[in-house]
Structures are given as structure tokens and as C-alpha cells.
N, C-alpha and C positions, 0 to 999 in steps of 0.2 A: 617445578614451579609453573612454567609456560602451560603445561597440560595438564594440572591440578587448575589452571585459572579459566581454560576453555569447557573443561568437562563442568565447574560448577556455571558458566556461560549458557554452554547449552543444557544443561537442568533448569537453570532459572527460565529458559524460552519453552521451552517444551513443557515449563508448567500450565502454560494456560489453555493445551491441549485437554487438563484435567482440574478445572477450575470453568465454574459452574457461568455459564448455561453449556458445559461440555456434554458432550452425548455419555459418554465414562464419567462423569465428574467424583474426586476424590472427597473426602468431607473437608470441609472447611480448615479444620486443625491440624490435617496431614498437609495441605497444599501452603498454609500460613508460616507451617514450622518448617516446611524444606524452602520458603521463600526465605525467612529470618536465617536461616543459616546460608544461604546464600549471598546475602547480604553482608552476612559476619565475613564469610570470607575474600569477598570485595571490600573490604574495610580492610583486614588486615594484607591484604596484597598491594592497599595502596600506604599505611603506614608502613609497608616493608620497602616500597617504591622512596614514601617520605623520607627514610632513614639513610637510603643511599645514593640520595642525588642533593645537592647544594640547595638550600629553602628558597632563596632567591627565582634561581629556576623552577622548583618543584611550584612557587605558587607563581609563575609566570606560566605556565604551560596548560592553557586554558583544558586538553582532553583530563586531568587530575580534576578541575573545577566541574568538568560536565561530571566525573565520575558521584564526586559527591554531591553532587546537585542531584543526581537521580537516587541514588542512597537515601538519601533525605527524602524526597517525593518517596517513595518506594514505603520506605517506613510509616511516613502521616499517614497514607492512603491507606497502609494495610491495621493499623489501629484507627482509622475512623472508620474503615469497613466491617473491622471486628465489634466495635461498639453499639454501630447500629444496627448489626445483626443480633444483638443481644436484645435489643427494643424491637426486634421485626420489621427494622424499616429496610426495605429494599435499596440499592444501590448501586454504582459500578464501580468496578477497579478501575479508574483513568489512568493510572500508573502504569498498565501492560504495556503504554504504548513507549515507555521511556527505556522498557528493558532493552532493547538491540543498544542503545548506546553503551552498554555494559562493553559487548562485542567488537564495536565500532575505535571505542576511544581506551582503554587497556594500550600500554605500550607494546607488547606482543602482538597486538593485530594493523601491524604495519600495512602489508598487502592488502589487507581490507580498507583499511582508510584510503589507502592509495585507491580502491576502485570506486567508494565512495566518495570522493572530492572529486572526480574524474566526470562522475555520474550528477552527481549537484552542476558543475561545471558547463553539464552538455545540456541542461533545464533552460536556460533563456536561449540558447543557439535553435531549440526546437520547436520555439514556442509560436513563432512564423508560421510553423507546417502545421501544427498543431491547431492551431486558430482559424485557418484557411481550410483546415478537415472538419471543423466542427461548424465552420460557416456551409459548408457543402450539408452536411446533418441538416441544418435548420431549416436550411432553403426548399431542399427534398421534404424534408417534415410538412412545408407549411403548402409544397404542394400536391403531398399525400392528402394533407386536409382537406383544400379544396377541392380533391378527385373525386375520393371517398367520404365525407364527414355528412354530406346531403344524401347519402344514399339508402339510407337504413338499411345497413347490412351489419350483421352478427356474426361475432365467431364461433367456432364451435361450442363454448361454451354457452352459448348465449349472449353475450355480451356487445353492445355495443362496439362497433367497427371503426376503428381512427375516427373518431368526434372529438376525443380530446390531446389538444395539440403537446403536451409533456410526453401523456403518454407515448403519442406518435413519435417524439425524439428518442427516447428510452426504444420503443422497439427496430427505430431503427439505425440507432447505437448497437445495439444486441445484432443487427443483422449484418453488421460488417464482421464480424465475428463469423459469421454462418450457423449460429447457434440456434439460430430460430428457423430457420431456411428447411422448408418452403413454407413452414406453416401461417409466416405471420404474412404471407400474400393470399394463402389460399382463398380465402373468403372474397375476396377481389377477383382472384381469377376462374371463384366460382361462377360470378357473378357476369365475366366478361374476358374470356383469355386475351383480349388485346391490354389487358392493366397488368400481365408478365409483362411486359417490355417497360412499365413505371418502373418496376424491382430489378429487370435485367439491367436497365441502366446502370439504374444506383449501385449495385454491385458491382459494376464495370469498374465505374468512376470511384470508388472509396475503398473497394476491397482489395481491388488489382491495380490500381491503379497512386491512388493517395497513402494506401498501407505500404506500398513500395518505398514512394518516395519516401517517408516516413521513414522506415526502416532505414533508409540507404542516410537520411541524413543523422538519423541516431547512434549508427555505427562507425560513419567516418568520424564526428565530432567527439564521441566517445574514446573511439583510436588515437586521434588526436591529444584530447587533455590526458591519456595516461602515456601518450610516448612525452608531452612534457614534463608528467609528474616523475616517471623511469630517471630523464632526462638532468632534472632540474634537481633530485634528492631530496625531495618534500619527503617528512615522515610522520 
């Protein structure tokens, strides 16, 4: 039962590997019909759950309430998506995003809930560092702006050079990452190798620096609510 209920778990996630805008996408009526059976069998996993736990509890135990609540979404969504594809109207599946609580709330995935409640847990303990990293973003942003924003400089592409300030936050969000490195200085430091030392900073200070501390308070907080979830018997 346990692993007839994970294997249709992750079928139902890994559908939307193959469900359109997917690079593979399967037709419509293949991904609908292995979603509906999936569905079927989260249905009767949980009337087999209803049948051998006391009603009382079985409708006191809110993870049975999320199961069918996304059962429910899951179903509207996928007959008002069927429908409107029959008139040609374009639409999304907003439902994709309720599948993981299939995964999450099933009484077999004990240990996941545990690292899930652990992980919701350690959201407000971060959100200090967090805010204080993205104050450090905005501050750099507004004085990339003013470095570069007067200078008509162009990037490779052509493109106007940090003139506009979202954009500026966006690449250099992207740049604590190193994802963009070196490219999104070069045009600056075509321009004038003393504006490396704007970007060495910033990497200093957000990359090595605040990604650390970051890290280090995500993981002891983290350590923390699941040695009390271990601790305390939450399931």
C-alpha cells in the first residue's frame, strides 16, 4: 500500500514534466487520463484510511482535509481546462502547484512532514538575514545607478548599461549567485578598470560574506526545529 501510494505520488509530479508548455509535452488526453487515475487512487487510499481510523479523528486530522481539498482543486481545474480547450481558449493548470501536498500530507510520509514543518519553522527565524541581504542589494543597486546610469554605456548586446534601477537589482541578485560574473561588469570595466573594485566589493560583502551568514543561520535553525520535531513526536 505505502509504495503503490508513492509510486502514484510521484507519477502525478512528474507529470508536469510532460504537460504543455513541456519541451516533450504528451497530448492532452494522455496527461488528463494518467492525472484522473491518479486522483482515483488518492481517493480510495484515503477512503481505505476513512474506513480504519475512528470518524471523529479521521475528520479531525486537518493532513486527510488538505488531501481532499486538493483532490477537489485538482478535479475543477482539470475539467475547466478540458473545456476551454475545446472553445480554444488558452489557460493554466493553477492546480500543479497543490500536487506536492499529495506527498507532503498522506500518513506514510511521516519524515517528510517532519522536514517540512522543521523548514516552515526556520522562515520567520531567517527573515532578519534575509531583509538585511536584500537591503545590502538595493543600496549597491541604487549605487550602481548612480555610477553608471549617466554614462551611456552599452552592453554587449547593445543595450543600455544599468539606467534602469529593477533591472539593476535583478542583475545583481543574479550576481551573488556568480552566474553572471564577469559579464554583467564588463561594460564598466570596459569603460574604466577602477569600477572592478564597485563589483569586487559587492561580492565580497553578499557573496562571502552574507551567503555565509545566511547559510550558517539556516542550518543551525533548521537543526534546531527538527531535533524538536525528533524530540517532541510530531507526525
Amino acid at each position: 500500500m505505502q509504495a503503490t501510494t508513492y509510486f502514484f505520488i510521484f507519477l502525478n509530479l512528474s507529470l508536469v514534466l510532460f504537460e504543455e508548455p513541456a519541451v516533450y509535452p504528451l497530448p492532452f488526453l494522455a496527461t488528463s487520463l494518467i492525472e484522473v487515475l491518479c486522483l482515483l487512487v488518492f481517493s480510495v487510499r484515503l477512503m481505505h484510511f476513512a474506513k480504519v481510523t475512528p470518524r471523529n479523528i479521521f475528520w479531525k486530522d486537518t493532513k486527510n482535509i488538505c488531501v481532499m481539498v486538493a483532490i477537489l482543486m485538482s478535479l475543477t481545474d482539470l475539467a475547466v481546462f478540458g473545456a476551454l480547450r475545446i472553445y480554444n481558449v488558452r489557460s493554466v493548470r493553477w492546480s500543479r502547484i497543490v500536487r506536492p501536498i499529495f506527498l507532503i500530507n498522506f500518513a506514510e510520509s511521516r519524515q517528510i512532514r517532519r522536514a517540512f514543518r522543521s523548514i516552515r519553522n526556520t522562515f520567520p527565524e531567517i527573515t532578519y538575514v534575509f531583509l538585511l541581504f536584500m537591503f545590502s542589494v538595493l543600496m549597491f543597486s541604487l549605487m550602481a545607478l548612480k555610477l553608471f546610469g549617466e554614462r551611456n554605456l552599452q552592453t554587449a548586446e547593445g543595450l543600455p548599461y544599468f539606467t534602469n534601477y529593477l533591472e539593476i537589482v535583478f542583475d545583481l541578485y543574479v550576481l551573488v549567485t556568480t552566474a553572471n560574473s564577469p559579464d554583467v561588469m564588463m561594460p564598466a570595466f570596459d569603460f574604466s578598470w577602477w569600477y572592478a573594485l564597485f563589483f569586487i566589493t559587492y561580492v565580497i560583502i553578499n557573496t562571502y560574506i552574507f551567503m555565509s551568514v545566511f547559510l550558517a543561520v539556516v542550518y543551525n535553525n533548521y537543526r534546531k526545529h527538527l531535533k524538536v520535531m525528533y524530540g517532541g513526536g510530531h507526525n
